[in-house]
C-alpha positions in Angstrom: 1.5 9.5 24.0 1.2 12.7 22.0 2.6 12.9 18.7 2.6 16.0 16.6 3.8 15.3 13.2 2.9 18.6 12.2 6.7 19.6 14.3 8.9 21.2 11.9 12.6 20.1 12.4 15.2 22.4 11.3 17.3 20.3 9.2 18.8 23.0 6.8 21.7 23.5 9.4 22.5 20.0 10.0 24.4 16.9 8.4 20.9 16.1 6.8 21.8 14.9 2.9 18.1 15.3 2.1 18.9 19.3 2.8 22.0 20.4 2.1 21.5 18.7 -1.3 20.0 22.7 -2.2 21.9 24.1 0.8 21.7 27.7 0.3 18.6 27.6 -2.5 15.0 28.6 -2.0 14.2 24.9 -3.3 12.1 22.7 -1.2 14.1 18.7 -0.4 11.4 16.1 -1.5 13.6 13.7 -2.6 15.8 11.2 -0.8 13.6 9.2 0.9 13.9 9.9 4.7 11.1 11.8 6.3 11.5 14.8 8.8 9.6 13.4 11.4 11.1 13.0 14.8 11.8 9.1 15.4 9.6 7.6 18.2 10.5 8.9 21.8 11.6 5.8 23.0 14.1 5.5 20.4 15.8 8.7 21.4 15.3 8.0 24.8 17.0 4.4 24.4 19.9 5.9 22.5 20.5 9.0 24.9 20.3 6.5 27.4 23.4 4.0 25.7 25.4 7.3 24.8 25.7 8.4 28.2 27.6 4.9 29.1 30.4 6.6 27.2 31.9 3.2 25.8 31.4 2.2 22.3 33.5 -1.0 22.0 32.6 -4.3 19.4 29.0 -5.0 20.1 26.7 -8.1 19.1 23.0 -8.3 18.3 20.6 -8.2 20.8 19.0 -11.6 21.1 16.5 -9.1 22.0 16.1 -7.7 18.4 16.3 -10.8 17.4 13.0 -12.2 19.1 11.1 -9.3 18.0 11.9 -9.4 14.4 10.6 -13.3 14.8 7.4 -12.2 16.2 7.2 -9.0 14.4 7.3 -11.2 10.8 4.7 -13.7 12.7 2.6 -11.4 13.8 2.0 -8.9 11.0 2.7 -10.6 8.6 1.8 -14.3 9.2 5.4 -15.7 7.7 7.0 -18.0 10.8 10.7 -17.6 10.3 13.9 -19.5 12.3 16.6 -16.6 14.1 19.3 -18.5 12.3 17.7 -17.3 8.6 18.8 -13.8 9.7 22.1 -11.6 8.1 22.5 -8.6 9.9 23.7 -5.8 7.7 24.9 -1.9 8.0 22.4 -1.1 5.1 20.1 -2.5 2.4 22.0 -1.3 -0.4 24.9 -3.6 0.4 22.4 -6.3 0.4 21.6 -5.6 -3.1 25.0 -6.2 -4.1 26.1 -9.2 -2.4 22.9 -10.7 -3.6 24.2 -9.8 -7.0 27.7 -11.0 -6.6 26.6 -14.1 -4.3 24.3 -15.4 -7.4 24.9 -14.0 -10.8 28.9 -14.6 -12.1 30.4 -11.6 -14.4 29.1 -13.6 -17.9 25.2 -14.0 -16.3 22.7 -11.3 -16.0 20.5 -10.0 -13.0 16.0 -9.0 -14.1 14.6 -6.8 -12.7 11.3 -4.2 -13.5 11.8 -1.0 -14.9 11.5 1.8 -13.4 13.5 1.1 -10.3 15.4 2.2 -7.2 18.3 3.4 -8.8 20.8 1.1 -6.2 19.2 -2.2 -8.2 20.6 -1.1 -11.1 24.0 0.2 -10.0 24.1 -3.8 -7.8 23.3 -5.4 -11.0 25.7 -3.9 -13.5 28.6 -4.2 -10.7 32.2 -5.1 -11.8 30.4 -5.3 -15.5 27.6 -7.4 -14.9 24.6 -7.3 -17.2 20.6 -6.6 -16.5 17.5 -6.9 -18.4 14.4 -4.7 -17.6 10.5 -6.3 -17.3 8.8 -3.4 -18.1 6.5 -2.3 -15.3 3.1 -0.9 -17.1 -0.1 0.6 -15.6 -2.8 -2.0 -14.9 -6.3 -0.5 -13.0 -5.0 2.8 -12.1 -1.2 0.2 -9.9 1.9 -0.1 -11.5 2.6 -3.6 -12.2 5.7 -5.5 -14.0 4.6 -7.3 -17.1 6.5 -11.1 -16.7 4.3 -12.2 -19.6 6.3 -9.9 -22.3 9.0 -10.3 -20.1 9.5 -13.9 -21.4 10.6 -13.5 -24.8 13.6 -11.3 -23.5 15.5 -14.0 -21.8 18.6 -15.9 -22.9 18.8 -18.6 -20.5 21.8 -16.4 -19.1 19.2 -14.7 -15.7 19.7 -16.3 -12.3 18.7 -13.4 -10.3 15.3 -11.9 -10.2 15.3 -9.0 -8.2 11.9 -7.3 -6.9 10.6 -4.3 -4.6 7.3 -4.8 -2.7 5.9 -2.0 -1.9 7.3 -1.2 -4.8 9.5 2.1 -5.7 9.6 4.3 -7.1 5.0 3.7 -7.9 4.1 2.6 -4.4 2.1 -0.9 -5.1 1.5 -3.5 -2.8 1.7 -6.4 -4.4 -1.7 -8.7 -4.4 -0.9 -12.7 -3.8 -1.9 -13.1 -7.4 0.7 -11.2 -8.7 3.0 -12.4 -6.2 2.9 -15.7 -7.1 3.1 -14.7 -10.8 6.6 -13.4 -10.0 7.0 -16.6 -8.0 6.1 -18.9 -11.0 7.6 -16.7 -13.3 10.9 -17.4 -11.1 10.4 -21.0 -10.8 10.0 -21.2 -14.7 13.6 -19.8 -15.2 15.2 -21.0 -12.1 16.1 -17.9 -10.8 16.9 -16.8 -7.1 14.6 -14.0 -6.0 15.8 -10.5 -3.9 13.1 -9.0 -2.9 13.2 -5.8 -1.3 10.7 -5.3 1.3 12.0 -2.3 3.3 8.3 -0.5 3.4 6.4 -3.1 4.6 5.0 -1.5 7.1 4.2 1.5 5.2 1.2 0.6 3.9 -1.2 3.4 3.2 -4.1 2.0 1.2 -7.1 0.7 2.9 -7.9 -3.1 3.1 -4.2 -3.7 1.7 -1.8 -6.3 3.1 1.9 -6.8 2.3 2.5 -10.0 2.1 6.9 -11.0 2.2 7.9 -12.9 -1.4 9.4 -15.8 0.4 5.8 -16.5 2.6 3.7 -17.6 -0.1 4.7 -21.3 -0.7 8.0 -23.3 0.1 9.2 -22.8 -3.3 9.5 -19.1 -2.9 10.9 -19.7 0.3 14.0 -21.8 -0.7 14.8 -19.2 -3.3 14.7 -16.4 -1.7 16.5 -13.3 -0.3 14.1 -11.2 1.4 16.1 -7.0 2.3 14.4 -5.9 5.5 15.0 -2.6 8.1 13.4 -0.6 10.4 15.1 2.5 8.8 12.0 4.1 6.8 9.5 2.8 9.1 10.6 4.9 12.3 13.1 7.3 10.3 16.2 5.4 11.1 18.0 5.4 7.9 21.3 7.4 9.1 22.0 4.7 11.9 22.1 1.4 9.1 20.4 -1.8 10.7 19.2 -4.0 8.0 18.8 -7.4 7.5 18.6 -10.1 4.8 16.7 -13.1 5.9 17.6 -16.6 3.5 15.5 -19.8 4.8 17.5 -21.9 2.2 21.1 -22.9 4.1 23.0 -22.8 0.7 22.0 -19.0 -0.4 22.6 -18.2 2.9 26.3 -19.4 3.0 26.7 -17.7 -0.5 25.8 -14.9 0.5 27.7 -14.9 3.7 30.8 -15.5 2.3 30.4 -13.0 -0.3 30.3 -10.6 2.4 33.2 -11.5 4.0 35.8 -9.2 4.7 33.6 -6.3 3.1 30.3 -5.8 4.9 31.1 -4.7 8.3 29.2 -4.6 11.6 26.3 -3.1 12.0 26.8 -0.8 14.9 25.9 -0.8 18.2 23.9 2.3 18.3 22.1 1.3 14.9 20.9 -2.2 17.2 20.1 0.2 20.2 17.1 2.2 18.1 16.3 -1.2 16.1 15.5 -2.8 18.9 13.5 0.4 20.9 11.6 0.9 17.8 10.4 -2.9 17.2 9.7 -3.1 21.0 7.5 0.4 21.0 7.2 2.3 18.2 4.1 1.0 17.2 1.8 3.3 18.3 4.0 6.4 16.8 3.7 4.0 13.6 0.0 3.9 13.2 -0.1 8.1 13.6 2.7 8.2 11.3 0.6 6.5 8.8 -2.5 8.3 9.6 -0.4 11.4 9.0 0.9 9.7 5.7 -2.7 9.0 4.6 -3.4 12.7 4.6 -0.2 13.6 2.9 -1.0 11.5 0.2 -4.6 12.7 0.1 -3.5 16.0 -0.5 -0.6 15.6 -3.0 -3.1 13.2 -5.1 -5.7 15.5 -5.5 -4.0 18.4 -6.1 -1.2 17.3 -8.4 -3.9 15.1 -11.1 -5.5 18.7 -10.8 -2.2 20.2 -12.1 -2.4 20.3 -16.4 0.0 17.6 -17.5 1.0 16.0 -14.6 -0.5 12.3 -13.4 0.0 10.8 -10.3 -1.5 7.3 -9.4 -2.3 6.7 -6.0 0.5 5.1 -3.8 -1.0 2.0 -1.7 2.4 1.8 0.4 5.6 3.7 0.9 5.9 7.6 1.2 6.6 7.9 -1.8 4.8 9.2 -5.0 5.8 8.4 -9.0 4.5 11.4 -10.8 3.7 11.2 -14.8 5.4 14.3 -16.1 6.1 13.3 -19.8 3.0 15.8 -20.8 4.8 18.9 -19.9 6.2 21.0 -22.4 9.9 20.4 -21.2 13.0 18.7 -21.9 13.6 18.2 -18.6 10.8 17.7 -15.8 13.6 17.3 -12.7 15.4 21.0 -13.5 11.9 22.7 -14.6 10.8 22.1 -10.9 14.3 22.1 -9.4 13.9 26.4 -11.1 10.3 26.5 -9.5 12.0 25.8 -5.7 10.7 21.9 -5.8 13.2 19.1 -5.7 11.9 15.9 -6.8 14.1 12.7 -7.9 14.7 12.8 -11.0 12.9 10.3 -13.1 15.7 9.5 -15.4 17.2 8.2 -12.3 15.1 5.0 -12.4 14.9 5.1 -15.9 12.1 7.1 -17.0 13.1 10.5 -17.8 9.5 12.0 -18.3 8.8 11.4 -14.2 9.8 12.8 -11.2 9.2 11.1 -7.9 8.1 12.9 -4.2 8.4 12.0 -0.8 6.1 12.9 1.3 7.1 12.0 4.5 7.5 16.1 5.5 5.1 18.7 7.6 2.1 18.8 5.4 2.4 23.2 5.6 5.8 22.0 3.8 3.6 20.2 1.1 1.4 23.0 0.3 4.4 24.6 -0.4 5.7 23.0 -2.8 2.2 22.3 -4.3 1.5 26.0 -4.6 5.1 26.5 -6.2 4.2 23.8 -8.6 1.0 25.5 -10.0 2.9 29.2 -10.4 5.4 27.1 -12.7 3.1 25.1 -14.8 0.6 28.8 -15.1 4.0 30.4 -16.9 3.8 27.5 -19.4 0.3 28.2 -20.4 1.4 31.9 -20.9 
C-alpha cells in the first residue's frame, strides 16, 4: 500500500468546519482537531461500497465491530474487556454529558484539570452544575495535574472526576504512576472516573505506552467510564461512532438510562468505516504516525526557536499547547488569527496566554504557517 500524506485535499470548498471557519481569509485552519489526511482506502472503499446499496434504513452494530474493539483493547493495550461493557454513541461529547448527568445531581460538582477540552467544562456546568479545576503544572518538560494541591479544594460535594489521557490540550501520556495517583486520588474521595481516551492510538513519543484508566487494577475498573472512537485515529470525526465502555453493571445502567430518549443511534454509515478502519487501517495508522512524528519534529523546533513562545513536546495526540503568555499582546489567538494562523484560542480551555495547534495537515501547510508566525513576532521586535 502507498500512502502519501504529503496529498493536499482541497477543503476550502467543502462542508469542512475546520475551513470555512476563515472561509474567504488568507488565514491558515490549525485548529479543530481533524486532520486533512485522506482516511484509509479501505474505509472509503467500504463506504462507497454500502452507499451504492441505496437503502439506509435502522441499522444495528456489527457484531463485527464488536469483536475487533474486544481484541483491539486486548491486543494493544493489554486490558481484556466483556462486549456487554460497551455503549455505542453518535459522539464523545455526548458521552461527556451523560456521564455528568448519570453521576453528579444539580447540588454536587464534577473535577477535572485545568486547562481542558473545552466540551468538559461546558458537560460539567450543564443545567447549572458546578466544577472545580486541579491545576495541571509542568513537571520534567509533561504537563501533569497536581492531585496533591488539589486536595485542599474539595468540599465533600465531587463525585465525578473526569480525565483525558493523552491528554488535551498538552499531549501527555499518562505513566502508570501517575495513573494510579489519579486512581488513588479517586478512590480517596469516592469519585466515579470519565476518562477520555479518544487518542490512544496516537501516540507519538518513543518508548511510550497508553495504558486505559480503568486497566490498572479492579478498583479503577468498577468506577469507571472510559470515552473511546476511532474518529481521530483514521479521520473519522464527521461520521460519529463512539463508545463508552463501563465494566461496573450499575454505572452502566445509569448511564444508559440517562441517555434514554436523547442520545440517538449511531448511524449505519458511521459503523460501516468503524468497522473497515479497526479491521485494516493499521498499516495507514503507523505511516500516519510516522508522518505525525515529523510534523511534531518540525513545529517543536522551530516554534521554541520563536522569541516568546514555548512549546513542550507532545508524547501523544496531534495536537500541540503552545506557551504564548511572553508575547507582548493582549490577545495571543487574534495576534496570530491577523498574521493568517488560526490556532485555538487558549482562553478556550482556560488559559488565555496559550494557543493550541493541530498538526495533523500537509507538512508544506506547516511551514506555512511557521514562516507567517516569524514575520509577526519580527514586527514586535521593531
Amino acid at each position: 500500500m502507498t500512502l502519501n500524506f504529503d496529498l493536499w485535499v482541497d477543503r476550502s470548498h467543502s462542508d469542512s468546519v475546520k475551513w470555512n471557519k476563515y472561509n474567504n481569509q488568507d488565514v491558515i485552519p490549525l485548529w479543530v482537531a481533524d486532520t486533512d489526511f485522506t482516511s484509509p482506502p479501505q474505509v472509503i472503499k467500504e463506504l462507497q461500497q454500502r452507499v451504492a446499496e441505496g437503502v439506509f434504513g435502522y441499522g444495528f452494530t456489527p457484531p463485527e465491530l464488536i469483536d475487533l474493539v474486544v481484541s483491539r483493547l486486548a491486543n494493544r493495550y493489554g486490558w481484556a474487556i466483556q462486549p456487554e461493557w460497551i455503549v455505542w454513541l453518535p459522539g464523545l461529547v455526548c458521552g461527556l454529558n451523560v456521564a455528568v448527568r448519570a453521576n453528579v445531581a444539580l447540588h454536587e460538582t464534577s473535577l477535572m484539570p485545568m486547562p481542558i477540552y473545552p466540551p468538559f467544562m461546558q458537560a460539567a456546568q450543564s443545567e447549572g452544575r458546578q466544577f472545580t479545576s486541579v491545576n495541571v503544572i509542568e513537571k520534567q518538560q509533561r504537563w501533569a495535574a497536581d492531585f496533591a494541591s488539589a486536595e485542599s479544594q474539595l468540599d465533600g460535594s465531587e463525585r465525578l472526576l473526569m480525565l483525558c489521557n493523552p491528554y488535551n490540550p498538552g499531549g501527555t501520556v499518562y505513566k502508570r504512576e501517575e495513573l494510579l495517583e489519579q486512581q488513588e486520588f479517586a478512590r480517596r474521595h469516592n469519585l466515579v472516573v470519565c476518562s477520555d481516551e479518544i487518542h490512544c492510538d496516537l501516540i507519538l513519543e518513543p518508548g511510550q505506552k497508553h495504558i486505559p484508566f480503568a486497566s490498572l487494577n479492579p478498583d479503577a475498573e468498577q468506577r469507571s467510564i472510559t470515552l473511546l472512537a476511532p474518529s481521530k485515529t483514521f479521520n473519522l470525526a464527521g461520521l460519529g461512532a463512539s463508545m463508552a465502555i463501563i465494566p461496573n453493571p450499575q454505572l452502566r445502567r445509569k448511564f444508559l438510562e440517562t441517555s434514554k430518549g436523547i442520545v440517538p443511534h449511531v448511524n449505519i454509515l458511521a459503523y460501516v468505516a468503524a468497522t473497515a478502519a479497526y479491521r485494516d487501517g493499521d498499516e495507514w495508522l503507523s505511516a500516519q504516525l510516522d508522518y505525525l512524528r515529523g510534523n511534531r519534529e518540525l513545529v517543536t523546533s522551530r516554534i521554541n526557536a520563536m522569541p516568546g513562545l514555548r512549546m513542550l513536546t507532545p508524547e501523544g495526540t496531534y495536537l500541540g499547547w503552545i506557551d504564548a503568555s511572553a508575547l507582548p499582546v493582549q490577545d495571543p489567538y487574534r495576534f496570530f488569527v491577523e498574521a493568517g494562523v488560526g490556532f485555538s484560542g487558549g482562553a478556550e480551555f482556560g488559559a488565555p496566554g496559550f494557543v493550541r495547534i493541530n498538526l495533523g495537515c500537509q507538512r508544506a501547510l506547516l511551514e506555512k504557517a511557521m514562516d507567517r508566525m516569524e514575520a509577526a513576532l519580527q514586527t514586535l521586535e521593531r
